[in-house]
C-alpha positions, 0 to 999 in steps of 0.5 A: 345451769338453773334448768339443769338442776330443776330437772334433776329436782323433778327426776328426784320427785318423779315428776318425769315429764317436768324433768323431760322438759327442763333438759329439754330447755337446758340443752337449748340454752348451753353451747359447752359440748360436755353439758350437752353430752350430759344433758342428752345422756340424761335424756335417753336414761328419762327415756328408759324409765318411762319405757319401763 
């Protein structure tokens, strides 16, 4: 969860890259299959934004 919520504190600042890497760890650290959806979810939408 601590990983979770500092990347969606980064999403907010709009430090994007900082966010990219603390899903990144979030999404090492949770076995739960609905986290995970969520966390890869947030991922491609990160990855939208940058492409932008």
């Amino acid at each position: 969860p601590g990983a979770s919520a500092r990347a969606e504190l980064c999403v907010q600042a709009g430090y994007l890259a900082q966010a990219r890497e603390a899903y990144c760890t979030a999404l090492g650290l949770t076995r739960q299959l609905p986290e995970r959806r969520y966390i890869e979810r947030r991922l491609s939408e990160l990855q939208a934004i940058s492409q932008s």
